[in-house]
Every structure is written in C-alpha cells, then in structure tokens.
C-alpha positions in Angstrom: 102.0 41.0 -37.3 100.7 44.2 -35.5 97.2 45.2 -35.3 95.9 48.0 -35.7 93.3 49.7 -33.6 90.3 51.2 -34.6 88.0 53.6 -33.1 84.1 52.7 -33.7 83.8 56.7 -33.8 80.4 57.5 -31.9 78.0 55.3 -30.0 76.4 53.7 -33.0 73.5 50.9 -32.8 74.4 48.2 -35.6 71.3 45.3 -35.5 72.1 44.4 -31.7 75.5 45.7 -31.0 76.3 49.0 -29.6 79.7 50.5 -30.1 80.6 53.5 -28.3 83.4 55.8 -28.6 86.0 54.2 -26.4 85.8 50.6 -28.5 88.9 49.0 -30.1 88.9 46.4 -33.2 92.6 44.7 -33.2 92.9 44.2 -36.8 95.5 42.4 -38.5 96.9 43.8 -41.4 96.9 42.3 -44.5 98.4 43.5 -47.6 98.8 46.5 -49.1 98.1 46.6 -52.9 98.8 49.0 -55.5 95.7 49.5 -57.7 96.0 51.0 -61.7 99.0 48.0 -62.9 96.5 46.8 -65.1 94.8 49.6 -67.6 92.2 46.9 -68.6 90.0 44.0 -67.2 91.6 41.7 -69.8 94.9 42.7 -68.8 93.5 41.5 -65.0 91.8 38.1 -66.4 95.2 37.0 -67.5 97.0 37.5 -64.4 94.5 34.8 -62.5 94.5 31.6 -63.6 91.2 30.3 -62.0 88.4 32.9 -61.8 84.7 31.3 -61.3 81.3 32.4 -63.1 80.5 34.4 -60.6 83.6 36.2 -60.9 83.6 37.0 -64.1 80.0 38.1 -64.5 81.2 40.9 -61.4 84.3 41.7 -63.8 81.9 41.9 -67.0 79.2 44.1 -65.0 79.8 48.1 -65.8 80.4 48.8 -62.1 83.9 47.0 -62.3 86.0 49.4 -63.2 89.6 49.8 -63.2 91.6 52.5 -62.2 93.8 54.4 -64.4 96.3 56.1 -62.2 98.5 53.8 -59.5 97.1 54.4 -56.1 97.8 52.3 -53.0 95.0 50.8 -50.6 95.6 49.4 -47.1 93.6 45.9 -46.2 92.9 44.4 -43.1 91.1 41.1 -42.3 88.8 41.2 -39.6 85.8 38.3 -38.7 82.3 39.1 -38.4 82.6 38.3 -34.8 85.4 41.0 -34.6 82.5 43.2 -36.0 80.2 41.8 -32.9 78.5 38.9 -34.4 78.0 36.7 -32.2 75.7 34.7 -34.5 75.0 34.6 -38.2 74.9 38.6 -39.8 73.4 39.6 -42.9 75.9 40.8 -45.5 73.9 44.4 -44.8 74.8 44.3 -41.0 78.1 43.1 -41.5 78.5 46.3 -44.0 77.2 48.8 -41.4 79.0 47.4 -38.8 82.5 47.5 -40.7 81.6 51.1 -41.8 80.7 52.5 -37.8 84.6 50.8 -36.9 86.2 53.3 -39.9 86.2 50.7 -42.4 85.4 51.3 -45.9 84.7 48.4 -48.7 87.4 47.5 -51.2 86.7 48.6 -54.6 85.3 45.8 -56.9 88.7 45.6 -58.6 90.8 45.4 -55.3 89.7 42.0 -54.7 91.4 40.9 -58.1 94.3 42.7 -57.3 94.3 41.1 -53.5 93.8 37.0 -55.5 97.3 37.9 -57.4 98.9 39.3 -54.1 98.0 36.4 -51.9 100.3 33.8 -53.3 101.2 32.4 -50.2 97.9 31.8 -48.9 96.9 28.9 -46.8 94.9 25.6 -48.3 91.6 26.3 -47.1 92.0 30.0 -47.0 88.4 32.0 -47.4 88.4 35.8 -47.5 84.9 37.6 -48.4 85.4 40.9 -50.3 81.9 42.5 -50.0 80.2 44.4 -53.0 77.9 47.3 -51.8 75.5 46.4 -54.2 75.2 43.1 -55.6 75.4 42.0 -59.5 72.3 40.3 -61.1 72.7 38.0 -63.9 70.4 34.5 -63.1 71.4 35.0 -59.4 72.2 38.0 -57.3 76.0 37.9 -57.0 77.1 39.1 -53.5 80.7 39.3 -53.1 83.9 38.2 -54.8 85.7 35.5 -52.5 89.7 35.0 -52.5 90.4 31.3 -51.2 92.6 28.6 -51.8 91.6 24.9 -52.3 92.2 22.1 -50.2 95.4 20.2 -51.2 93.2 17.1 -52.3 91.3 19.0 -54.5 94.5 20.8 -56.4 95.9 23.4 -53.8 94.9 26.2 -56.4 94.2 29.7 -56.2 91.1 31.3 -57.1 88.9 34.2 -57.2 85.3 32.9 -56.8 82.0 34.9 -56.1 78.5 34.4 -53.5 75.5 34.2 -54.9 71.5 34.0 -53.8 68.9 33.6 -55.3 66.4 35.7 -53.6 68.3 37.4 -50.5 70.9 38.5 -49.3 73.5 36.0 -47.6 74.7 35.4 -43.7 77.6 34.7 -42.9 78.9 33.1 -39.8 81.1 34.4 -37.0 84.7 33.1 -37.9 84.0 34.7 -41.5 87.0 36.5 -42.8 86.1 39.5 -44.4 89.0 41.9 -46.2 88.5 45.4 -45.6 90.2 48.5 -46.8 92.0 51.3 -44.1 90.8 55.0 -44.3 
C-alpha cells in the first residue's frame, strides 16, 4: 500500500506535541466505503452478524443516523503514536491531534459500514472508530471498535464499543485508530 501524506496545517500545540507546518503523517490507506446502501439501521443490523451491547446502544442512540443518498468516504488507519503519543493519550487528545494533521472523525454509521467491509481482517485485528461525543446509557460509551477474534476464541467478526464509567479512556501508542480523508 501507499501512504498518504498529510500536512499538520499550522504550528499547532496538541497536549505536548508541537506540529508545525512542514510535518508529514504517512498514513496507510484503508478502505474506501460507500455510505447510504442501507436506508435504515435495521437494514445495517442484519448485515453484521455479531454486534456487542455497546454497539447497539450507539446504533439505538438518535445521533446514529444514516445517510440517505450514496456518498463515498476515504479511511486511513493511523496509531496514536503516529499522532505523537509517545505514551498513553486521552481519547480528547487523540481527537485534536487527528483533527490539526487534516483528519476528520468517521461518521457514527461509517464504522458499521467499515465491520462489513473488513472481511479479510486479521485474528486479533483492533481498529478504534472514535465518537465526538460519547453515548450514555449505564456507562459512557466512547467509540465503536471493529476487531476480529482470536482463532481460539471463534475467529469472528465484530463490531464492539468502549466504555467508562466515569472518564474518558486512554489509549496506548500502537492503538489503531480509523480515520476519514478530507
């Protein structure tokens, strides 16, 4: 795969890191997926055969919506110590570290759409698709997580979700967080 550089825009302080104008991000691209093939969250249930609690209460919340009219998204995968983090970064930090390289978050219904697309994905697999704002049922529910179990625990393919209970989570340096292209 190629990457794709990125340019961090203006010098920009995010928590310790500075990025300046002449910075790079090699990404590497991951899919791209056409949103607006399914017209209703039903519709999306049934195309993913293992979806977690915490998935579902994001798809049940009124900020999952679904688009009505096809559009197409670029995705990229990128680590939080591609963002910089050279230890554990609040999901915040992560976010405004992602947004001064270009990125933008994936709409809430892209990471469905990205669980169907990912067939192939390896056992063991973890990509983080961040919410902007989490979802509070019991818990605060964080992001929606794409991943792939281990072989000895069935190999399958899921769409799962974070939660906390009281704040926000970190995540740690070889975290793989999908991102969408400007």
């Amino acid at each position: 795969m190629g990457h794709t550089g990125l340019n961090a825009g203006v010098a920009r302080k995010v928590g310790e890191l500075t990025l300046t104008k002449k910075t790079k991000l090699p990404l590497e691209p991951l899919k791209t997926i056409t949103l607006g093939t399914f017209k209703t969250v039903a519709e999306l249930k049934k195309a993913i055969p293992n979806i977690s609690g915490e998935a579902l209460c994001i798809m049940a919340n009124d900020s999952f919506t679904m688009s009505q009219d096809e559009q197409e998204i670029r995705l990229v995968v990128c680590t939080a110590a591609q963002l910089g983090f050279t230890n554990w970064g609040y999901q915040t930090d992560i976010l405004d570290a992602a947004k001064a390289w270009g990125l933008k978050i994936c709409p809430r219904e892209g990471a469905a759409y990205l669980r169907i697309a990912l067939q192939e994905q390896p056992e063991g697999d973890r990509l983080i698709v961040l919410l902007d704002e989490p979802v509070c049922v019991a818990t605060y529910i964080w992001a929606f997580s794409v991943y792939r179990e281990y072989a000895r625990s069935g190999g399958k393919l899921w769409l799962g979700g974070y939660s906390r209970v009281n704040q926000q989570p970190c995540y740690a340096p070889d975290s793989k967080f999908a991102f969408m292209l400007p």
